[in-house]
TORTI-342087 format. One record per residue (C-alpha): residue number from 1; residue in three letters; x, y, z. Coordinates in steps of 0.5 Angstrom, whole numbers, plus 500, padded with zeros to 3 digits. Layout:
# TORTI-342087
<rec><k>NUM</k><r>ALA</r><u>X</u><v>Y</v><w>Z</w></rec>
...
END
This chain:
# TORTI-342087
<rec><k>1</k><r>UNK</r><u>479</u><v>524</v><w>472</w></rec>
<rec><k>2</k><r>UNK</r><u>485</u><v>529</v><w>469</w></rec>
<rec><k>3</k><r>UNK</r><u>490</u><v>525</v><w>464</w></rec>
<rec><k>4</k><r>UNK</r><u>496</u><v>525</v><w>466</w></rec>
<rec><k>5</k><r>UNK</r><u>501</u><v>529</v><w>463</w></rec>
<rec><k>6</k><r>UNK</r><u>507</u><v>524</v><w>462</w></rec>
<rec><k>7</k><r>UNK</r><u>509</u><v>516</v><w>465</w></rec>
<rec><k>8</k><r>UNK</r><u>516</u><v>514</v><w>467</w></rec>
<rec><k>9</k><r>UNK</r><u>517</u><v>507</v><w>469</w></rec>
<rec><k>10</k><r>UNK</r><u>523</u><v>503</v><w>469</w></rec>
<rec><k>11</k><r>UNK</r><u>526</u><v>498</v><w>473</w></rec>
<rec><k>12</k><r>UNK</r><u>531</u><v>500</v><w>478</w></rec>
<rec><k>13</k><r>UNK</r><u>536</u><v>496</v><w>479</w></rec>
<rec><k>14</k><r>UNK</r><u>537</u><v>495</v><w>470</w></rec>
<rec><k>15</k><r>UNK</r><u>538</u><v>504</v><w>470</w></rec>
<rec><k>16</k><r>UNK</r><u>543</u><v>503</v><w>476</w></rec>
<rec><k>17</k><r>UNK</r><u>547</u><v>498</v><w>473</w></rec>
<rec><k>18</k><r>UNK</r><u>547</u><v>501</v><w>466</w></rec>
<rec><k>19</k><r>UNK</r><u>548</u><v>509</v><w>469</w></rec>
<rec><k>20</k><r>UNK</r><u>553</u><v>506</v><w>473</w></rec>
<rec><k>21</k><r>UNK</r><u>558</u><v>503</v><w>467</w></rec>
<rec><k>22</k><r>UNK</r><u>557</u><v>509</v><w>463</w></rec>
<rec><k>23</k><r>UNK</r><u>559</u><v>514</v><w>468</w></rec>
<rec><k>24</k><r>UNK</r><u>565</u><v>509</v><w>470</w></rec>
<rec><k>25</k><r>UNK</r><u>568</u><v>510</v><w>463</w></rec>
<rec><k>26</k><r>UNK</r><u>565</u><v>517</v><w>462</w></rec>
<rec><k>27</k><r>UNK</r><u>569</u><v>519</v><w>470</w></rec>
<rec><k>28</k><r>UNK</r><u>563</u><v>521</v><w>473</w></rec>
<rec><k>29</k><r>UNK</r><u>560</u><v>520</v><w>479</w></rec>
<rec><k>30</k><r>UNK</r><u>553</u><v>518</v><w>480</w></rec>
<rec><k>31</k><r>UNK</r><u>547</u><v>524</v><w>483</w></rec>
<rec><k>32</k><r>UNK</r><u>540</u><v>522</v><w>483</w></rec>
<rec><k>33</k><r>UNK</r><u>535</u><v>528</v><w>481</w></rec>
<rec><k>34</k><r>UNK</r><u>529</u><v>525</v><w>483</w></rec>
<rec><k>35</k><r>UNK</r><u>529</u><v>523</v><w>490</w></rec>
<rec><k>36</k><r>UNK</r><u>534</u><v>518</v><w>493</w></rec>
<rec><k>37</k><r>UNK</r><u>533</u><v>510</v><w>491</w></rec>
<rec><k>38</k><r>UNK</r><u>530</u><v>505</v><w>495</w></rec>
<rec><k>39</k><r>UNK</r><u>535</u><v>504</v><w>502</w></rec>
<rec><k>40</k><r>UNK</r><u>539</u><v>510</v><w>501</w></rec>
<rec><k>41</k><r>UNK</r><u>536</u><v>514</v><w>507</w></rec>
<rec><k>42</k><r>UNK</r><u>531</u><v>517</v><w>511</w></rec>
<rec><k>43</k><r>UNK</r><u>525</u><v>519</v><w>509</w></rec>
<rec><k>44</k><r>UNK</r><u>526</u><v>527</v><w>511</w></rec>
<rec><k>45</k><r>UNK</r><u>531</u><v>526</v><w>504</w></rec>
<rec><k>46</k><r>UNK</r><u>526</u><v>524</v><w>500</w></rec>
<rec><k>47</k><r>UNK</r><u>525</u><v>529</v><w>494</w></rec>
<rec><k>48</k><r>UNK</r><u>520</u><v>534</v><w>497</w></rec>
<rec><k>49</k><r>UNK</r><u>515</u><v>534</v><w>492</w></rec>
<rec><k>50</k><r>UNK</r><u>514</u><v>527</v><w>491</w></rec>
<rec><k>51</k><r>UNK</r><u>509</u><v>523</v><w>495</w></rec>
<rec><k>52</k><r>UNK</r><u>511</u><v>516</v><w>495</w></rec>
<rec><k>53</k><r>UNK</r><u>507</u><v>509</v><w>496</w></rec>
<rec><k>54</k><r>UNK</r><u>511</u><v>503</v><w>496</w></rec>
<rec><k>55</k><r>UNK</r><u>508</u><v>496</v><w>496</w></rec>
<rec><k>56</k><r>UNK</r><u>512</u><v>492</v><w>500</w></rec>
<rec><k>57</k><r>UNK</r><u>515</u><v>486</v><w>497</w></rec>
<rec><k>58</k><r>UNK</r><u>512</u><v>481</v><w>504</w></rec>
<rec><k>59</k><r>UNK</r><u>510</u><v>475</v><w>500</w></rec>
<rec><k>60</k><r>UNK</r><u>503</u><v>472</v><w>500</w></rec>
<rec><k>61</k><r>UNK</r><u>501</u><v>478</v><w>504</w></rec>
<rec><k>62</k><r>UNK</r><u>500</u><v>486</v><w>504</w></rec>
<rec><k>63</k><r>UNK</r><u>504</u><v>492</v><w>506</w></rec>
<rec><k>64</k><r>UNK</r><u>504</u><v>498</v><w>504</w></rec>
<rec><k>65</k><r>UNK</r><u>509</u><v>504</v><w>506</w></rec>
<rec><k>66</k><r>UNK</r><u>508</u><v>511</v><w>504</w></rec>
<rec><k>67</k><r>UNK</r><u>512</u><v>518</v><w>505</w></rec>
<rec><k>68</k><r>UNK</r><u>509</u><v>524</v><w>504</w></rec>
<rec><k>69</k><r>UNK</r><u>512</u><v>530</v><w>500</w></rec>
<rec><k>70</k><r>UNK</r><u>514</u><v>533</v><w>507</w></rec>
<rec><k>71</k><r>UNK</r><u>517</u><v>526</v><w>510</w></rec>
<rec><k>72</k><r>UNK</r><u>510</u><v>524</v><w>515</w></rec>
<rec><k>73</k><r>UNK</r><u>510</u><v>516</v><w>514</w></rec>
<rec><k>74</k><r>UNK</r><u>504</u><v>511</v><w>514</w></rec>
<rec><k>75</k><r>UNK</r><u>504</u><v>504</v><w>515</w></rec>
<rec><k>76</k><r>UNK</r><u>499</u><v>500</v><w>511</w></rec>
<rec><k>77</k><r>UNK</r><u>498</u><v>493</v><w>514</w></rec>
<rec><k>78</k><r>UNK</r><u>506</u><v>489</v><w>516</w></rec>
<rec><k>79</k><r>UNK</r><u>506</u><v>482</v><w>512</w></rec>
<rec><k>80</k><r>UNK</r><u>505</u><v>476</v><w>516</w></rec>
<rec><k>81</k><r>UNK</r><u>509</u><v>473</v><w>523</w></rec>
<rec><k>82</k><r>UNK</r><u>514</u><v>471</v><w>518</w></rec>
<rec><k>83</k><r>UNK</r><u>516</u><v>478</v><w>516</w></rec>
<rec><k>84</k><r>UNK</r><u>517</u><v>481</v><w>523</w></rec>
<rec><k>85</k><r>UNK</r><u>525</u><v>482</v><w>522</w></rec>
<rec><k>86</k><r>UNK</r><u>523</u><v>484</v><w>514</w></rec>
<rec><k>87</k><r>UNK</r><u>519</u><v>488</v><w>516</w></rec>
<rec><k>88</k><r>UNK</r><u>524</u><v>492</v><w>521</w></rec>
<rec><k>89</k><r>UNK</r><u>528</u><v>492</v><w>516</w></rec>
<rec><k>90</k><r>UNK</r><u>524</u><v>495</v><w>511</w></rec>
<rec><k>91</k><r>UNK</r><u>523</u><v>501</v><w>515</w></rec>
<rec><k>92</k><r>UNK</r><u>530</u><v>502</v><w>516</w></rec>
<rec><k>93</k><r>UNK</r><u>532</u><v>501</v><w>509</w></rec>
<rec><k>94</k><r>UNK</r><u>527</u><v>507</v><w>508</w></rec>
<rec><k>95</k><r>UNK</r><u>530</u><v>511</v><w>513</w></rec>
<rec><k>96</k><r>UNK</r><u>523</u><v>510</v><w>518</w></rec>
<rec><k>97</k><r>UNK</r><u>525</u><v>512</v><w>525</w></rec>
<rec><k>98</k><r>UNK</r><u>517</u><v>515</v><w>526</w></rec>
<rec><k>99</k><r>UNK</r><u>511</u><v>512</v><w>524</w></rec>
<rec><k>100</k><r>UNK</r><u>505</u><v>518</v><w>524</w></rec>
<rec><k>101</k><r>UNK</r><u>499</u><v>514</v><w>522</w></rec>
<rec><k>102</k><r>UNK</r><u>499</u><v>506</v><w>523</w></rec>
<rec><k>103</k><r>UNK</r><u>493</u><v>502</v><w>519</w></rec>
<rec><k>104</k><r>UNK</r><u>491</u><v>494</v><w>521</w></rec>
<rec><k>105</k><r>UNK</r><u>486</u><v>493</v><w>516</w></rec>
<rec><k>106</k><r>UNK</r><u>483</u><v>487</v><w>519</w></rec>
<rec><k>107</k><r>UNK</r><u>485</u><v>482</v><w>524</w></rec>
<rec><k>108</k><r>UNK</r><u>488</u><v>476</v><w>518</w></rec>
<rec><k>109</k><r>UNK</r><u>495</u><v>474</v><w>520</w></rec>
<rec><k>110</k><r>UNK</r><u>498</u><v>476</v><w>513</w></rec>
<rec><k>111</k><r>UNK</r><u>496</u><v>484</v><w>514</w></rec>
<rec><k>112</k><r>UNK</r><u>498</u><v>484</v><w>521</w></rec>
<rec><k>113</k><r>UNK</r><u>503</u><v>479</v><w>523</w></rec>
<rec><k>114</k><r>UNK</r><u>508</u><v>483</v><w>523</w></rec>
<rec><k>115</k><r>UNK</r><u>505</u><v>490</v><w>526</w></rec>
<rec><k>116</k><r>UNK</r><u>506</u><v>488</v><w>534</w></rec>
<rec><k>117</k><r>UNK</r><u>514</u><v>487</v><w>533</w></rec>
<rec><k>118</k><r>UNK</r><u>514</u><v>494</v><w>528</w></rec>
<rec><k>119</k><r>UNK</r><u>510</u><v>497</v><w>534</w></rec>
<rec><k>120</k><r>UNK</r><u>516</u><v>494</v><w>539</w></rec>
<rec><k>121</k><r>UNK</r><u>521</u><v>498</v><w>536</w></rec>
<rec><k>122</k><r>UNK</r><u>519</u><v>504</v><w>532</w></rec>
<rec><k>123</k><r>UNK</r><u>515</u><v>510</v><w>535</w></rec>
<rec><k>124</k><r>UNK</r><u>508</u><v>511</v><w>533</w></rec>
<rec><k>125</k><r>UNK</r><u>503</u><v>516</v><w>533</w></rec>
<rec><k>126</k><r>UNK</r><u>496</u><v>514</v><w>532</w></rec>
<rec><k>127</k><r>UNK</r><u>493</u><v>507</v><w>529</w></rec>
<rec><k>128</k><r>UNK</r><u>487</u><v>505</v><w>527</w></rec>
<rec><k>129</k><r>UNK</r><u>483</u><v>499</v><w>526</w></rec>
<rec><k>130</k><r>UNK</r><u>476</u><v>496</v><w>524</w></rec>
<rec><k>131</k><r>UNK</r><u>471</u><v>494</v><w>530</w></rec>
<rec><k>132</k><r>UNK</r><u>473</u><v>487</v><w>529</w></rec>
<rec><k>133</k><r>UNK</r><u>477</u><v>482</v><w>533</w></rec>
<rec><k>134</k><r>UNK</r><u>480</u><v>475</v><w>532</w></rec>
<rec><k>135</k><r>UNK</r><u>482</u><v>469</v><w>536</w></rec>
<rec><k>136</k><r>UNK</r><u>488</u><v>468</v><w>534</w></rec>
<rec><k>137</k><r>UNK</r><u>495</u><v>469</v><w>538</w></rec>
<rec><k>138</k><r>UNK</r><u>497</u><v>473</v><w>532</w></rec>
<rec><k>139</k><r>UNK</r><u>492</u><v>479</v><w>534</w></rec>
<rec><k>140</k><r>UNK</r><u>492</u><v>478</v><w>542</w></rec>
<rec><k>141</k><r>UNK</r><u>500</u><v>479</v><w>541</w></rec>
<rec><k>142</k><r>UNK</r><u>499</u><v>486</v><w>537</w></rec>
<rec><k>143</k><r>UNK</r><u>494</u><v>488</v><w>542</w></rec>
<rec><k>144</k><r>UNK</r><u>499</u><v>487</v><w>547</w></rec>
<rec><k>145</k><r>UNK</r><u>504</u><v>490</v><w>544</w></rec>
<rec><k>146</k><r>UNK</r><u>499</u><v>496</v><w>543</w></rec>
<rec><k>147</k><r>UNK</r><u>497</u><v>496</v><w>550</w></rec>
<rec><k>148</k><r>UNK</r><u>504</u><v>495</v><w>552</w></rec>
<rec><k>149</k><r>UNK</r><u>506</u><v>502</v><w>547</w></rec>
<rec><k>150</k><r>UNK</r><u>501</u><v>506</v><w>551</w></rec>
<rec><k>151</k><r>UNK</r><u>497</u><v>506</v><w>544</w></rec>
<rec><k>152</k><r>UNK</r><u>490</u><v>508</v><w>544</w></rec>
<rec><k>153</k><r>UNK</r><u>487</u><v>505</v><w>538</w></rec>
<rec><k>154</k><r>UNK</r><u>483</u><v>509</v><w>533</w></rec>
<rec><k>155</k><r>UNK</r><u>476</u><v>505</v><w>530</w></rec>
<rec><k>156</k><r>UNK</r><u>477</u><v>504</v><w>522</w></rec>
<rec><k>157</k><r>UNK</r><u>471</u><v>507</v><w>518</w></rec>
<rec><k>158</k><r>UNK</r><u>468</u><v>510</v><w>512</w></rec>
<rec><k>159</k><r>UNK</r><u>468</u><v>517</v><w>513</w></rec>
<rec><k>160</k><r>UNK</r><u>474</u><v>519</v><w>516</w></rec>
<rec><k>161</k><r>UNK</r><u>478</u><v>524</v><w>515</w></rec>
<rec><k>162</k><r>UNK</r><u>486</u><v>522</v><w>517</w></rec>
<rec><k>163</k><r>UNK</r><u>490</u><v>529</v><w>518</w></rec>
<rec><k>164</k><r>UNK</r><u>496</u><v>527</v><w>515</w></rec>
<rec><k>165</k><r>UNK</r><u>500</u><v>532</v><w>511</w></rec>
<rec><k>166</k><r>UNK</r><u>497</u><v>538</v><w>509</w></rec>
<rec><k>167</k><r>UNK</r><u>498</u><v>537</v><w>502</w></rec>
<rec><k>168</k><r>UNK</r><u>495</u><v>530</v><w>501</w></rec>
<rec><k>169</k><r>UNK</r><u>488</u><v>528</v><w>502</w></rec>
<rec><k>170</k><r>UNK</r><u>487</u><v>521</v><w>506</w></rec>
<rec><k>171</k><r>UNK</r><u>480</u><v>518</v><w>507</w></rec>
<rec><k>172</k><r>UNK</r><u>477</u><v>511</v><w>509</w></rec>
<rec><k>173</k><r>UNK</r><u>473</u><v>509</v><w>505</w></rec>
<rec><k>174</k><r>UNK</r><u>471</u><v>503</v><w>509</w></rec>
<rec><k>175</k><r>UNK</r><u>469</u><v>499</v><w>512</w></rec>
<rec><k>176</k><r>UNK</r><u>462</u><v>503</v><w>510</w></rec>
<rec><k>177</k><r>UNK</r><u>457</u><v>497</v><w>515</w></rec>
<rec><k>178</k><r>UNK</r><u>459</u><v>492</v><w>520</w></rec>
<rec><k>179</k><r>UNK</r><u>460</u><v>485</v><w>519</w></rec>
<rec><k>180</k><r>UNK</r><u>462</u><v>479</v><w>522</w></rec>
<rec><k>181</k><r>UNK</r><u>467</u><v>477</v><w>517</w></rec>
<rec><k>182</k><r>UNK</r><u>473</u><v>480</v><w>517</w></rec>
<rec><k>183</k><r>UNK</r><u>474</u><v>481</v><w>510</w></rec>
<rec><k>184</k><r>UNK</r><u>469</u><v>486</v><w>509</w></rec>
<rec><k>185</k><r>UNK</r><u>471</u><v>490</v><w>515</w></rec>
<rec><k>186</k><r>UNK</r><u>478</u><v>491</v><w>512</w></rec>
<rec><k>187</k><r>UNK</r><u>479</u><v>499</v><w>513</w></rec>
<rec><k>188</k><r>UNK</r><u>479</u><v>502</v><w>505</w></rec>
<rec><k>189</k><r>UNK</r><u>484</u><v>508</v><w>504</w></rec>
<rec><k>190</k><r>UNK</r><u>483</u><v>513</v><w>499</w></rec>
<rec><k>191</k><r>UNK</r><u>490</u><v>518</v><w>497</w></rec>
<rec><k>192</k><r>UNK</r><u>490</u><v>524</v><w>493</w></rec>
<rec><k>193</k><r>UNK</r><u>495</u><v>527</v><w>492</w></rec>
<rec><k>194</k><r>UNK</r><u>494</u><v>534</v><w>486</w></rec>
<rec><k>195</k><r>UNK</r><u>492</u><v>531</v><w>480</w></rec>
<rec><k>196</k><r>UNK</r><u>494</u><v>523</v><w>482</w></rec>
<rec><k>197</k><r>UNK</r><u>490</u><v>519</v><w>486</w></rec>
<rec><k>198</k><r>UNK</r><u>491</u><v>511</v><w>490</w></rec>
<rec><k>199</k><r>UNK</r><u>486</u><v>506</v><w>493</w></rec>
<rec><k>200</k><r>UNK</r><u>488</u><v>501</v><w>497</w></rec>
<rec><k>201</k><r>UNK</r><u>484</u><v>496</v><w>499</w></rec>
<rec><k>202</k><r>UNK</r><u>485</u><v>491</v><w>504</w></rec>
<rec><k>203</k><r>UNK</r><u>482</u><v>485</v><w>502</w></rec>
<rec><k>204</k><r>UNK</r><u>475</u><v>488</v><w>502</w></rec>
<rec><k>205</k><r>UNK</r><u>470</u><v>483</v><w>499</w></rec>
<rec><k>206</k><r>UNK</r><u>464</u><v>483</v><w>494</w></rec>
<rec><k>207</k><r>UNK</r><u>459</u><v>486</v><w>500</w></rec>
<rec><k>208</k><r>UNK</r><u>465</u><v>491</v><w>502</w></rec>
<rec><k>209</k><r>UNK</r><u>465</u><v>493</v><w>494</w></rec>
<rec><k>210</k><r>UNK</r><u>458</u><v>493</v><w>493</w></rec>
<rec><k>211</k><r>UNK</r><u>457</u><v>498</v><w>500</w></rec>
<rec><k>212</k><r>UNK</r><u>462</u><v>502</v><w>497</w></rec>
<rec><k>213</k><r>UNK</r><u>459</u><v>503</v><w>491</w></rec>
<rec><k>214</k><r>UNK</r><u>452</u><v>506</v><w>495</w></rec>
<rec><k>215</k><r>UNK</r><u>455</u><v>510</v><w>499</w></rec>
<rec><k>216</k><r>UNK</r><u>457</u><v>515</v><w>494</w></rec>
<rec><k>217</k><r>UNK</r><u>463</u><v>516</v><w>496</w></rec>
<rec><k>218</k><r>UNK</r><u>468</u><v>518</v><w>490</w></rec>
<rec><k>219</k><r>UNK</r><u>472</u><v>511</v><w>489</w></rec>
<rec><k>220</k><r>UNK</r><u>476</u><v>513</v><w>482</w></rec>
<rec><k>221</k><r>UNK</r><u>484</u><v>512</v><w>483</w></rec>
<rec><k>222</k><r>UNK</r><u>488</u><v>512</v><w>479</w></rec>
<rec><k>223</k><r>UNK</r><u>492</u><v>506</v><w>482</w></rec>
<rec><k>224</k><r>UNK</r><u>488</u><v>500</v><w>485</w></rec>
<rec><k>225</k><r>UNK</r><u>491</u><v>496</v><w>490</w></rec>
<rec><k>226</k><r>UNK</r><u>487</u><v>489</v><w>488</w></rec>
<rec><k>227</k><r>UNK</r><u>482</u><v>486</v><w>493</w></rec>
<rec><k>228</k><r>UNK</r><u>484</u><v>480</v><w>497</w></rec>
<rec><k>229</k><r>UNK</r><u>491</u><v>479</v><w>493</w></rec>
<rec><k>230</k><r>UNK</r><u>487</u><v>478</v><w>487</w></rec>
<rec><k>231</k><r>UNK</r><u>482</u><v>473</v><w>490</w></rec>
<rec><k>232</k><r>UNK</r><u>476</u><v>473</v><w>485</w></rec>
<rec><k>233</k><r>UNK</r><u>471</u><v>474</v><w>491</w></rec>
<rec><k>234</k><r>UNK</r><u>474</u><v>481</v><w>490</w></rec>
<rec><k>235</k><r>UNK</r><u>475</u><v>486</v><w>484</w></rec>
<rec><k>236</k><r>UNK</r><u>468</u><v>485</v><w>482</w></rec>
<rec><k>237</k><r>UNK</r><u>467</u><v>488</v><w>474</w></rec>
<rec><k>238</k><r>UNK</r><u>462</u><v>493</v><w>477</w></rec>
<rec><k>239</k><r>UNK</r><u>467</u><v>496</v><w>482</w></rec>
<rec><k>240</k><r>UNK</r><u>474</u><v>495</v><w>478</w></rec>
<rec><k>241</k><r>UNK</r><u>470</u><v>500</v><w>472</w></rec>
<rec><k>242</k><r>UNK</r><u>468</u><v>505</v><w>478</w></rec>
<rec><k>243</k><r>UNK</r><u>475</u><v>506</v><w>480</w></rec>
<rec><k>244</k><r>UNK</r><u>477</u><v>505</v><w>473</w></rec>
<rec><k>245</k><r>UNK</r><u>485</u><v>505</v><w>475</w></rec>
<rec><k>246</k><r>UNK</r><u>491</u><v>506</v><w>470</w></rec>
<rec><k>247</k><r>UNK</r><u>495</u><v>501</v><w>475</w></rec>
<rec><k>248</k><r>UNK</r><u>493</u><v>495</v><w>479</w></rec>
<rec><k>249</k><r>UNK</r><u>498</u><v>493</v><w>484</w></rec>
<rec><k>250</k><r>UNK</r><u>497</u><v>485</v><w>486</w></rec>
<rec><k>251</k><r>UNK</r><u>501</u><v>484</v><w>493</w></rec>
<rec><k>252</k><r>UNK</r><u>502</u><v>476</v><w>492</w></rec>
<rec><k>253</k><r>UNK</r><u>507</u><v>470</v><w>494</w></rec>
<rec><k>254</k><r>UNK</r><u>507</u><v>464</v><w>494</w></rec>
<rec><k>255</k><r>UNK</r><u>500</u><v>460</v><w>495</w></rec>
<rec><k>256</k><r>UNK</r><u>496</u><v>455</v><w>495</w></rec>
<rec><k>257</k><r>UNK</r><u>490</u><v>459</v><w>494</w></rec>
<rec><k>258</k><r>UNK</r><u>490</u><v>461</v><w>487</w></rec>
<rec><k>259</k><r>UNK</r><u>492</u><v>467</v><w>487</w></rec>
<rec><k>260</k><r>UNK</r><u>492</u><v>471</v><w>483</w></rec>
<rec><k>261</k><r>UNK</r><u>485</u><v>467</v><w>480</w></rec>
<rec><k>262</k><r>UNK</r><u>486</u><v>468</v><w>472</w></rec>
<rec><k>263</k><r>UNK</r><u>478</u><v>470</v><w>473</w></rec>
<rec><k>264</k><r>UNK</r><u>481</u><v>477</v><w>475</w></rec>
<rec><k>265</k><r>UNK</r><u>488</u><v>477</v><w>471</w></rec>
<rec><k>266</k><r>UNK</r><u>483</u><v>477</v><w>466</w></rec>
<rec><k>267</k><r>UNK</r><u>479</u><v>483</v><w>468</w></rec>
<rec><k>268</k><r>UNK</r><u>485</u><v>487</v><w>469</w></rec>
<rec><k>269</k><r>UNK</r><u>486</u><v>486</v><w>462</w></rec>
<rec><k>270</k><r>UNK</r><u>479</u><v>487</v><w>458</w></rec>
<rec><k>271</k><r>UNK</r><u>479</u><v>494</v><w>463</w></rec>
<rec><k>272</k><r>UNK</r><u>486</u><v>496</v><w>460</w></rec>
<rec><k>273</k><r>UNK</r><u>489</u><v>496</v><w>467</w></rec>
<rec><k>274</k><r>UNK</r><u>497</u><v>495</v><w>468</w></rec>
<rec><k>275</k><r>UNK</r><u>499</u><v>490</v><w>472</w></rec>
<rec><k>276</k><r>UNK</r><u>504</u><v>489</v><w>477</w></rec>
<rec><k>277</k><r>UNK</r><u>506</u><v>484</v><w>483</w></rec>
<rec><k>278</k><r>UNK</r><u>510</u><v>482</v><w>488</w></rec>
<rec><k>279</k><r>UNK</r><u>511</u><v>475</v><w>486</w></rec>
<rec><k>280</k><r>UNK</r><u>513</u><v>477</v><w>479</w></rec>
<rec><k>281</k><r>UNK</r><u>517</u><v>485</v><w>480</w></rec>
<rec><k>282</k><r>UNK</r><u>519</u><v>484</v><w>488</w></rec>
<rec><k>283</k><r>UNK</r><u>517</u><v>491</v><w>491</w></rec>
<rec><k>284</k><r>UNK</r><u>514</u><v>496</v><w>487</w></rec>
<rec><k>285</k><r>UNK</r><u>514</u><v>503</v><w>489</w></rec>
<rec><k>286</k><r>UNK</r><u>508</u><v>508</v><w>484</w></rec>
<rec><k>287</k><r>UNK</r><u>510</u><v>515</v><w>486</w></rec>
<rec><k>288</k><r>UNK</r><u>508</u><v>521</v><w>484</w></rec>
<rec><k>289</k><r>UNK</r><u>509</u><v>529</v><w>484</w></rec>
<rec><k>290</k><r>UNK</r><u>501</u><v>531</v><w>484</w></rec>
<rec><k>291</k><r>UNK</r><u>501</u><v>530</v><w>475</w></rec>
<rec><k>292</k><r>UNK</r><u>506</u><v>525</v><w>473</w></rec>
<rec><k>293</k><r>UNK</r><u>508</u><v>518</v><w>476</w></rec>
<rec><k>294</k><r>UNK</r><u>514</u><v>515</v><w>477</w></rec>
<rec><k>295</k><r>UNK</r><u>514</u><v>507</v><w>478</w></rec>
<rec><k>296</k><r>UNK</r><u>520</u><v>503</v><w>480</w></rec>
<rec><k>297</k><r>UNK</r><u>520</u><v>495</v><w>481</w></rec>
<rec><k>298</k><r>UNK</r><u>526</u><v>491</v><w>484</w></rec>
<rec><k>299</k><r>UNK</r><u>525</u><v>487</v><w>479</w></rec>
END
């Protein structure tokens, strides 16, 4: 993996705030040189050279909403049942009018509840899902409102290249096998961009890991989603060294589950891997220009 040649990081809503007082008593006026913040406006605004990906702050869920340097978009994942309306609002707020890509990775309320009413009101070009199905009224709503979109679903796997942006390489990663466990058939995707690179996970188990591992394919990234909301049936040491991220992005509220599990927190830490969380940072957006990253949190 390339170094990168710099990091910026700063919390949003204090540099704003600060700016904002020096440039009333200095008398000027506010210009952002590097990209509008988030809920300025539409995604074809955005700093044209700069990908961005942004962990959605859903609660004990997932979402992930990335805008390509020349404003295509794709939705990972939409939180559970009760962030329908804060999912739609998201979207607006971000300037989301088309979804280019749209990804269920696996059938848990907490990664799909919302995708059926994002389905109802925003335009969408393709969706995949992994060969796996649920039982619930949550799964069959979504199917509905597929159905109802004149959607035709596209089969999640390893293997599969994702024509997204000409400049930004998509892969799945997983699912490498079918299983009967909806964990381990969560659609794995795989974001390069020059020089940076994100894996964002779903809620891939210990088997989907280990079949990653096997397959060969080139897991390193530099940012990680955390399996599983930071469960510890996921991030196994052996594939967390694979990965060998700088950053791990924890997509979590409050539970019952223990989770994030100190078990993992604690892997995190011997591994040297920076942590972020929802519960803790609210969203929490990693860009970057192909060398360089630019990490902002709402909190």
């Amino acid at each position: 993996m390339k170094k990168l040649n710099s990091i910026f990081k700063f919390n949003l809503t204090s540099f704003v705030s600060f700016v904002a007082i020096m440039l009333m008593l200095s008398g000027c006026t506010l210009e952002w040189e590097m990209g509008d913040p988030p809920g300025s406006g539409n995604a074809s605004r955005m700093n044209s050279d700069r990908l961005r990906v942004i962990f959605l702050d859903v609660g004990q869920g997932a979402s992930q909403l990335l805008i390509s340097p020349s404003g295509k978009t794709m939705l990972i994942d939409a939180g559970n049942n009760d962030r329908e309306q804060a999912m739609l609002d998201y979207l607006r707020e971000y300037g989301v009018t088309r979804l280019d890509i749209v990804i269920g990775t696996h059938p848990d309320a907490d990664h799909i509840g919302g995708l059926d009413r994002v389905i109802d009101h925003i335009d969408v070009g393709e969706i995949y899902m992994p060969k796996i199905q649920a039982n619930t009224k949550t799964f069959e709503s979504l199917l509905l409102s597929i159905k109802n979109k004149g959607l035709k679903v596209k089969t999640a796997k390893a293997g599969l290249v994702l024509e997204w942006d000409e400049d930004v390489e998509v892969t799945m990663v997983g699912p490498v096998k079918a299983s009967d466990d909806r964990n381990n058939m969560s659609a794995v995707v795989k974001v390069v961009y020059g020089n940076t690179s994100y894996l964002l996970t779903g809620d891939a188990e210990r088997a989907s890991e280990k079949d990653m591992l096997e397959s060969g394919a080139d897991l390193r990234a530099d940012v990680l989603l955390i399996g599983h909301h930071g469960s510890k049936s996921s991030t196994t040491l052996s594939f967390l060294k694979k990965v060998a991220p700088q950053y791990g992005v924890i997509q979590v509220g409050d539970n019952n589950y223990g989770h994030p599990t100190p078990t993992v927190l604690e892997r995190l830490r011997k591994q040297g891997v920076e942590v972020y969380r929802n519960d803790l940072h609210g969203t929490v957006e990693i860009a970057s220009d192909g060398h360089t990253y630019l990490i902002t949190t709402e909190r």
